[in-house]
Each structure stands twice: as structure tokens, then as C-alpha cells.
C-alpha positions as CSV (number, residue, x, y, z in Angstrom):
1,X,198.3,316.7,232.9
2,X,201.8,316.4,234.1
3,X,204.8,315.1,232.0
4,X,206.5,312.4,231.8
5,X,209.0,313.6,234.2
6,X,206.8,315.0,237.1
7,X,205.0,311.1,236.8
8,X,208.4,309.3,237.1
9,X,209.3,311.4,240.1
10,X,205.8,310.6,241.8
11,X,206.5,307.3,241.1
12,X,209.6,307.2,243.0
13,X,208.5,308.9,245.8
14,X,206.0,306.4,246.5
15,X,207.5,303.6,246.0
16,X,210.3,304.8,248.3
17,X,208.3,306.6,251.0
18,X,208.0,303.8,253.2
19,X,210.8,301.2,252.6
20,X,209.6,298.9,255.4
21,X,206.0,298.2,254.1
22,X,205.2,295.7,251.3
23,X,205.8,296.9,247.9
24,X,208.3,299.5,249.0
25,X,211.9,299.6,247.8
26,X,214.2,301.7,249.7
27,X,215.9,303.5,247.2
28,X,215.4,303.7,243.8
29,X,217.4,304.7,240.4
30,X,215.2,304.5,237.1
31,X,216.0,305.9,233.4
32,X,213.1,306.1,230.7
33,X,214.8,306.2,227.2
34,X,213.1,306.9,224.1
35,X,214.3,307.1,220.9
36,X,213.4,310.0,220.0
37,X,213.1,313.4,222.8
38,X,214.9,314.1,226.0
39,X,215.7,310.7,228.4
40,X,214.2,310.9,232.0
41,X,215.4,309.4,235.3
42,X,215.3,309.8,238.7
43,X,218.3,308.5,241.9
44,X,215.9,308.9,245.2
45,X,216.1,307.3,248.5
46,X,219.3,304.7,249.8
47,X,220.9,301.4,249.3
48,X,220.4,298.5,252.5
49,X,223.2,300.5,254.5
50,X,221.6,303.8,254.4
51,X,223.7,305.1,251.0
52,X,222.3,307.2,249.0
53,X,221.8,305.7,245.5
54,X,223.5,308.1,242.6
55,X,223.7,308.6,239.2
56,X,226.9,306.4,239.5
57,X,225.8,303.5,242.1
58,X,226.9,300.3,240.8
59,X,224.1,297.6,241.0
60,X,224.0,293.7,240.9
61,X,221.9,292.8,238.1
62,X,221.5,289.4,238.7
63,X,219.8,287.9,235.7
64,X,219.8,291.2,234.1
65,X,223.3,289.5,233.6
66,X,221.9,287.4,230.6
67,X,221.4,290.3,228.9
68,X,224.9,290.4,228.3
69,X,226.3,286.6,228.0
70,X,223.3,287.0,225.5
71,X,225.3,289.3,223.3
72,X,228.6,287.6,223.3
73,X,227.1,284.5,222.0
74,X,225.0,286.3,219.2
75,X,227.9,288.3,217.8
76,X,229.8,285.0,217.5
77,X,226.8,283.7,215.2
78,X,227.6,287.0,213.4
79,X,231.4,286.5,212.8
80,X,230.0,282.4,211.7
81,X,232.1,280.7,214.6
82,X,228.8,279.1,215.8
83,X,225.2,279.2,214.6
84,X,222.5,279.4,216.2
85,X,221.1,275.9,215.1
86,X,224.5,274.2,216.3
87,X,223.8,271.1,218.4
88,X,225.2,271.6,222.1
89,X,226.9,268.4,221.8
90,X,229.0,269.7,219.1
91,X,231.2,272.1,221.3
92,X,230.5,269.9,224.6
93,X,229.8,266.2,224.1
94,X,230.7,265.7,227.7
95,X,227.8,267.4,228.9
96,X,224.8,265.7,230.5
97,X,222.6,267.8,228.8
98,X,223.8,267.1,225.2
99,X,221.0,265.5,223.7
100,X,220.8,266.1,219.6
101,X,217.7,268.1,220.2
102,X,219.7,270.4,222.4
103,X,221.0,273.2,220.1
104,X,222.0,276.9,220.9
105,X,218.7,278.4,220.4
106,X,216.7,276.3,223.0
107,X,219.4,277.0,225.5
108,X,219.2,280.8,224.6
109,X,215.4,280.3,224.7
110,X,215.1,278.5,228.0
111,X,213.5,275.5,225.5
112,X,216.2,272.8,226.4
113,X,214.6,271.4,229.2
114,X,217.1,272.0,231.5
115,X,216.1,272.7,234.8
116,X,216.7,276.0,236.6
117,X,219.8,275.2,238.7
118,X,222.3,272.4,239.2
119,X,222.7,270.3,241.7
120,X,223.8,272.0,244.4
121,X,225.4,268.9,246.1
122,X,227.8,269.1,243.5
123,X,229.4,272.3,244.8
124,X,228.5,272.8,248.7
125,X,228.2,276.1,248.5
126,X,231.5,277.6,250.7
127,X,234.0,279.9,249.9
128,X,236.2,277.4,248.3
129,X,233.7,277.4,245.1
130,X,234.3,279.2,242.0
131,X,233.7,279.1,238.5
132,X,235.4,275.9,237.6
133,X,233.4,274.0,240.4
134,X,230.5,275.7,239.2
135,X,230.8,274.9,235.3
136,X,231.9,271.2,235.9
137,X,228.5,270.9,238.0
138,X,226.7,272.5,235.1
139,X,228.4,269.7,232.6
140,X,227.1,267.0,234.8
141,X,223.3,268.2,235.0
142,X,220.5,266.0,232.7
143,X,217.9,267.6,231.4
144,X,214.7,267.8,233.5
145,X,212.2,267.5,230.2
146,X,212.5,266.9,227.0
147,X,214.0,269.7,224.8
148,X,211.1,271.6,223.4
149,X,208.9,270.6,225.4
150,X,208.3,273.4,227.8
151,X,210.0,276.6,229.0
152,X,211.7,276.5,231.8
153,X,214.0,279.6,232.9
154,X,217.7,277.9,233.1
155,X,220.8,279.2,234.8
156,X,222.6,275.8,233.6
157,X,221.8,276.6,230.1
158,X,223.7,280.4,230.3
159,X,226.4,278.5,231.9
160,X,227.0,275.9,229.3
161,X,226.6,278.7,226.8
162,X,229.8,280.3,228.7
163,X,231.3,277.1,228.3
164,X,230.5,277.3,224.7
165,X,232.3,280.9,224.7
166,X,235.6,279.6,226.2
167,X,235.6,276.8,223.9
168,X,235.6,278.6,220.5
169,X,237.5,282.0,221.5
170,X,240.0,280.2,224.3
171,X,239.2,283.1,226.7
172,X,237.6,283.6,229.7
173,X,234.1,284.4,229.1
174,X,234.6,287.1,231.6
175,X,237.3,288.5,229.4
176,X,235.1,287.9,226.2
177,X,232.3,290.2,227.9
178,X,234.8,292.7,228.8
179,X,236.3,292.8,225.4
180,X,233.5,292.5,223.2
181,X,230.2,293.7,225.7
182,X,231.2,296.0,228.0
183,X,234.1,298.5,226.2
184,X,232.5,298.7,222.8
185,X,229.1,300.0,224.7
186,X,230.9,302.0,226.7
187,X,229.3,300.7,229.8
188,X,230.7,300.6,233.3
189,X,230.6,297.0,234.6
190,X,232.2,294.4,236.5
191,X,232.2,290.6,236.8
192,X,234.4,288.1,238.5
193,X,236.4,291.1,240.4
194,X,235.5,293.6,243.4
195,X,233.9,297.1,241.7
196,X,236.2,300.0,242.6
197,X,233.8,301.2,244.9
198,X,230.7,299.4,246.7
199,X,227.4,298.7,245.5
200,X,224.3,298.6,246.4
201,X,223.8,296.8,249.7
202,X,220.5,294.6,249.0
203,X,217.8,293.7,251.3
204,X,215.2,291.3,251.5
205,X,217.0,287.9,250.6
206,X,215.5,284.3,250.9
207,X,218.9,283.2,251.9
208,X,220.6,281.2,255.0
209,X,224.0,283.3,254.4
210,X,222.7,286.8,254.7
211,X,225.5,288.7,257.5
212,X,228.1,286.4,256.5
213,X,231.0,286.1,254.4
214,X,228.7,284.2,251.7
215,X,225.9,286.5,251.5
216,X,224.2,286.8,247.6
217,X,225.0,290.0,246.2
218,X,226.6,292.0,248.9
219,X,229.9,290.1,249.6
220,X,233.2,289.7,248.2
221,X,232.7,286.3,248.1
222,X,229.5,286.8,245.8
223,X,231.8,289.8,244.0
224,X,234.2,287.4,242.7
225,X,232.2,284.2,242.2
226,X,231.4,285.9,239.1
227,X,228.7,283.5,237.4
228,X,227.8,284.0,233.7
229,X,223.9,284.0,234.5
230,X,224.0,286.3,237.0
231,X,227.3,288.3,238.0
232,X,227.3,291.5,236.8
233,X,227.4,294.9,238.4
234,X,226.7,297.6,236.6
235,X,224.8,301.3,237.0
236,X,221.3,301.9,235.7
237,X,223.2,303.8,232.4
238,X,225.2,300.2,232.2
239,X,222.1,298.3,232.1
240,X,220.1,300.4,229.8
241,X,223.1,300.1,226.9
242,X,222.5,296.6,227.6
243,X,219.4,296.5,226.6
244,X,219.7,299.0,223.9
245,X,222.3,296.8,222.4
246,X,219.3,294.5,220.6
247,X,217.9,297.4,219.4
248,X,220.4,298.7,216.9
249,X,220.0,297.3,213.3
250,X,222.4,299.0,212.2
251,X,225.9,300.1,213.3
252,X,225.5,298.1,216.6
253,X,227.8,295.0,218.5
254,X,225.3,292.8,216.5
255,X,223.9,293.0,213.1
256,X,220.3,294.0,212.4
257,X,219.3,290.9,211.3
258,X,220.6,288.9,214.4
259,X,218.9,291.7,216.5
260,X,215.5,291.3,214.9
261,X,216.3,286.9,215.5
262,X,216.8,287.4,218.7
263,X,213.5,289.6,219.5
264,X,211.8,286.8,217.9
265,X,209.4,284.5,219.5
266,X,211.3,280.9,219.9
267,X,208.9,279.2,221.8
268,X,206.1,278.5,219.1
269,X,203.8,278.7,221.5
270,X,204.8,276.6,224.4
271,X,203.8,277.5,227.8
272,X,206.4,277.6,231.3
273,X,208.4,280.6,232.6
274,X,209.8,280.8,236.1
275,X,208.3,277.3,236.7
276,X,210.4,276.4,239.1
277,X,210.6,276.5,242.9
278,X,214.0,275.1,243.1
279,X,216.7,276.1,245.4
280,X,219.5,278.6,243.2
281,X,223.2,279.0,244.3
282,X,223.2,281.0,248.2
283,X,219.3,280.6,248.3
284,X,216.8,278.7,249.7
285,X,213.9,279.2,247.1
286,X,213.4,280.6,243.7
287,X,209.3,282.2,242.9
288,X,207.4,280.8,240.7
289,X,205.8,282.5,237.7
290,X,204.3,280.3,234.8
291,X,202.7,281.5,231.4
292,X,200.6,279.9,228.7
293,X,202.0,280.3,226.2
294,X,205.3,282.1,227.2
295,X,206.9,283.9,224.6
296,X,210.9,284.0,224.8
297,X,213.3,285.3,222.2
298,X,217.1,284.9,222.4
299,X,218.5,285.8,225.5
300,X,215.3,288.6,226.1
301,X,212.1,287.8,227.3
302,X,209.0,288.8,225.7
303,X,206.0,290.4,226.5
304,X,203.5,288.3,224.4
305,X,200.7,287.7,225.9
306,X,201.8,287.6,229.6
307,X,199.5,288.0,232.3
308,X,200.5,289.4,235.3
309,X,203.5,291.4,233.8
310,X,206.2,294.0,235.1
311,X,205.5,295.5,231.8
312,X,201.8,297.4,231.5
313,X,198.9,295.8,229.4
314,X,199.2,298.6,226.4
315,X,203.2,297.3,225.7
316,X,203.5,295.7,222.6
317,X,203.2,292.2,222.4
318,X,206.8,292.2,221.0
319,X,208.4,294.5,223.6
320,X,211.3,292.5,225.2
321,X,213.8,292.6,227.8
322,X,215.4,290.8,231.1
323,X,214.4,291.0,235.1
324,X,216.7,290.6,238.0
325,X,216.1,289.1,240.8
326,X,218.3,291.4,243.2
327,X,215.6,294.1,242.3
328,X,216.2,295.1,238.5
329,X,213.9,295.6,235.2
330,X,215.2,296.7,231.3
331,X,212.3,296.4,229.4
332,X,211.9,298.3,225.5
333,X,209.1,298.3,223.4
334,X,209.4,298.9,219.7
335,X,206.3,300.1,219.2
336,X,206.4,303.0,221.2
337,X,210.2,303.1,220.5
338,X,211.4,303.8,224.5
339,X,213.3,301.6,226.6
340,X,213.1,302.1,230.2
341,X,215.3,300.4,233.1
342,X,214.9,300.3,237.4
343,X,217.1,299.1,240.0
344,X,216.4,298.5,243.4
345,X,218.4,297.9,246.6
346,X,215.5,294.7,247.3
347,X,214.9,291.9,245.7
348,X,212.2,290.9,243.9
349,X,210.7,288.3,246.2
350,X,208.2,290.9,248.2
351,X,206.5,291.7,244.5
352,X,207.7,295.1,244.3
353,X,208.6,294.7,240.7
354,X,205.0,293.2,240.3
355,X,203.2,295.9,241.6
356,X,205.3,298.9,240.1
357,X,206.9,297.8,237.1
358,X,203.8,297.9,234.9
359,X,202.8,301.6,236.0
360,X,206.8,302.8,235.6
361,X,205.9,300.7,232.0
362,X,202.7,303.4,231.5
363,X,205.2,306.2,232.0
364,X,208.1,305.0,229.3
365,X,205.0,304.1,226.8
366,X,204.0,307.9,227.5
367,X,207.3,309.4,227.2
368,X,207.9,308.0,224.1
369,X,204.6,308.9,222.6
370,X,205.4,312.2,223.5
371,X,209.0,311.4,221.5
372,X,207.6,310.2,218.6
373,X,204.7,313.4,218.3
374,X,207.6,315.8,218.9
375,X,209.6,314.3,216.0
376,X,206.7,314.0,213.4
377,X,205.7,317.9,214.2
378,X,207.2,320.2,211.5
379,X,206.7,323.1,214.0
């Protein structure tokens, strides 16, 4: 039977053989990660403009993004500058949204009730906007339901937990992921500012502004606009210490016990998702996905008992991580102790993630049963 290795590299080549049919990405970077024995990856195929994707090819993570605003705000619940239980209203009463019941956990947990976008009348979207527009929209948006009611996936809610950020540090939460993210992982990534070199050019976007000086992902508009939920660019090394990040309980950017909080299930059962067809900033739709229950930790998704999945049936119910919608996936599963991460130059929208994600899953859940033989073998 062939290895790990051999699989992931099959794996790419099919899913990258024909980039014009359904399913079909066409390029492809992917890392498998366990904890213990060798990590595998593959870089095949090109980006949108024909370039080949690299070791080093920076990628948009859209709300892979979360994975790090997610961070920020849980290692200022470790230094006790928030808590986790801290009603919104206490570091914005302005905001629309601050009802008591509205705390930093829902909003971390997609339990608020906020909807999945603001208004988007509020900020036409030209190349005038930025992230003061942006954020001032965010204040202004009511909830759609009542908090704890349902999950519904919120950009709004990462935004007013930026807000949050710049409130108690008096930075830039672009500077506070820079500072306290991004250099103590090590990890290669920019938000709010052009990358040194050019990313992925990404194909396949439900937008009206695709060839123009707007277009989602690929312009410098989009590299500056910078937005907390769904900015960052980063290589598939950059997203994988993301990820990573909630699985050290010890000597990591958060503590143990904050790490183990926020790989627990906030929900309590409730049922929602991606339940929104709503328009999001520079597109026309967003794709629906709703499960019951839903299982949702802090700032990570969760596996639970989600049916369909980008992560295989045999992951552990408690296995966690974060898709993007540009074409991304960091999932880790702590039963099988491996994380694994893919980028692709397409978005999500023709279900290539769907149809591939849970079989690139069967691989990492392979490798690191392979991983954790190898280290229980006294040879």
C-alpha cells in the first residue's frame, strides 16, 4: 500500500489535472503535519496567471484570517486585559450590536446573532473605503437574532472584536497581529500592505469587480483594504503555524488552558453554520451550509458531528480548524495528532474543497497513525 506521501501526490495530481472541469483547482500547495514523524507536502500545478505555485507562494487566506484575529484576542484573556465572558458593550457601548447578552465568547463563537455582513450601503464599495469606513459600518449593524440563539458565521463579529483590540492595546490591530501573531510564530504574512512579491492570482469569483481595480483577492485595492476577518496573505507554512498555534499547551503564544477553551464546543448544541446567503464585501453571494447541531469553539470550527464535511468521517469529533473562501483549509485533529493545510488558486464556490478536502483529511489521519506507531515502536 503506498505511503502517505505517494497518496498526497496522487491526490494533487488529480485534483490539478484538469483545472477547467468541476472540482479541479489549478494549482495546488498542501502540507500534512503530524506530531510525531516526517511532515509531507506537495507545490503542483499554477496560480490564475499561469505561475507556478512554490514552497514560498504567498496566498490569500480569506477567513483562514480568523485564525489569527482569533489569537490576539485569546492571549489578551491570558495577560487578564479582557475575559472571555466580558459583555461587548463594555469596550463598545456605541455599538448596535451591544446587547448584555452579547459577550466575547458568542462573538468568537459566531453565537451573537449577528448576521454575516454589514450593510453594505453603509460603505459603497469603491476605492475610497478602508478600514475606518468599514469598522464604523460594523458599529452600526443590529443583531439579526437573538444572541444564543443560533449560529450564524459573522464577519461583523471578527470586526468588532478588532475594534475590541484597538480599544484595550491603542494599536492598530494590524500592528497587534504583527507584533503578537505573526513574529513570535515565525510566520511570513501580510495584512493591510502589498506582499513583497505577488500572490496567488485566484479564479472562479462570484464577484461584479473581477478585471478591475476592485477585484477580491488579487488587487491592490483588496491588498491594502486589509479586513480583520479576512486579509491575510500568507504561505501554506504560514497558515499551518496558525493553526498549530491552538495546539500548544505549553510553551506556545497562548496558554494550555486557553488553548484547550478555545477547542471547546460553545454552541451547547445549537444548530446554523454558513446560514446565510447574503452578499459580503466585493461579492455578489456568500454559499450556504447549515448544521444541526453546529459545533463551534473560539475562533476554530469544529468537526462535531457535521455532515457534509471538508474533513473525512473517521476525524475526531473534536478535530478543529478554519476554511477560506479564496480556496483554503487548516484542519488538526487531536486524536490522530496531525494537522494538515491546502491552498488553492479557486475559490471555494465550485465545491472543490467539498469534494477533496475529506479524502486529503483520510491522508493526514493516515500519516499520523503512521507517526504515532513509529513513536511507540522501541525498535
Amino acid at each position: 500500500m503506498s505511503g502517505p506521501e505517494e497518496q498526497l501526490h496522487t491526490l494533487a495530481r488529480r485534483v490539478t489535472d484538469r483545472p477547467e472541469q468541476s472540482f479541479c483547482v489549478p494549482g495546488l500547495a498542501a502540507i500534512v503535519a503530524p506530531d510525531e514523524g516526517p511532515m509531507t507536502s506537495v507545490f503542483l500545478g499554477v496560480d490564475g496567471a499561469g505561475n507556478a505555485i512554490r514552497e514560498d507562494t504567498l496566498f490569500p487566506i480569506a477567513s483562514a484570517s480568523k485564525l489569527a484575529l482569533g489569537l490576539a484576542v485569546l492571549q489578551l484573556v491570558d495577560r487578564d486585559v479582557i475575559a472571555l465572558d466580558d459583555q461587548l458593550k463594555k469596550y463598545l457601548p456605541a455599538a448596535a450590536a451591544a446587547d448584555p447578552a452579547v459577550t466575547l465568547r458568542s462573538l468568537l463563537s459566531h453565537t451573537s446573532g449577528l448576521p454575516l455582513e454589514y450593510d453594505l450601503s453603509l460603505t459603497p464599495y469603491n476605492g475610497s473605503i478602508g478600514w475606518d469606513q468599514i469598522s464604523q459600518a460594523c458599529l452600526a449593524t443590529c443583531l439579526a437574532s437573538p444572541p444564543n440563539s443560533c449560529v450564524q458565521y459573522s464577519n461583523v463579529g471578527f470586526a468588532l472584536l478588532a475594534l475590541v483590540i484597538e480599544r484595550v492595546t491603542g494599536k492598530d490591530f494590524k500592528l497587534v497581529l504583527e507584533d503578537s501573531v505573526f513574529r513570535p510564530l515565525g510566520v511570513e504574512a501580510y495584512i493591510g500592505r502589498s506582499p513583497p512579491r505577488r500572490p496567488a492570482v485566484v479564479v472562479d469569483m462570484n464577484s461584479d469587480y473581477v478585471g478591475t481595480g476592485l477585484e477580491p483577492y488579487n488587487s491592490e485595492f483588496w491588498f491594502h483594504l486589509g479586513t480583520p476577518w479576512a486579509g491575510i496573505y500568507t504561505t501554506a507554512a504560514g497558515l499551518l503555524a496558525l493553526l498549530l498555534a491552538y495546539t500548544k499547551l505549553e510553551g506556545g503564544i497562548i496558554s494550555g488552558a486557553t488553548a484547550l477553551e478555545a477547542r471547546r464546543d460553545q454552541t451547547r448544541g445549537l444548530s446554523g453554520g454558513f446560514a446565510s446567503t447574503d452578499p459580503f464585501l466585493g461579492f455578489r453571494s456568500s454559499n450556504a451550509i447549515r448544521w444541526e447541531p453546529c459545533a463551534w469553539g473560539l475562533g476554530l470550527e469544529l468537526k462535531g458531528t457535521k455532515r457534509p464535511h471538508w474533513s473525512p468521517p473517521s476525524a475526531a469529533p473534536d478535530s478543529f480548524g478554519q476554511i477560506g473562501a479564496s480556496g483554503c483549509l487548516a484542519w488538526y485533529d487531536p486524536a490522530h495528532r496531525v494537522g494538515w493545510v491546502a491552498l488553492a488558486p479557486r475559490t471555494t464556490d465550485n465545491g472543490w474543497l467539498l469534494r477533496h478536502g475529506s479524502n486529503l483529511g483520510k491522508i493526514a489521519l493516515s500519516a499520523g497513525n503512521q507517526g504515532s506507531a513509529s513513536s511507540s515502536d522501541p525498535g
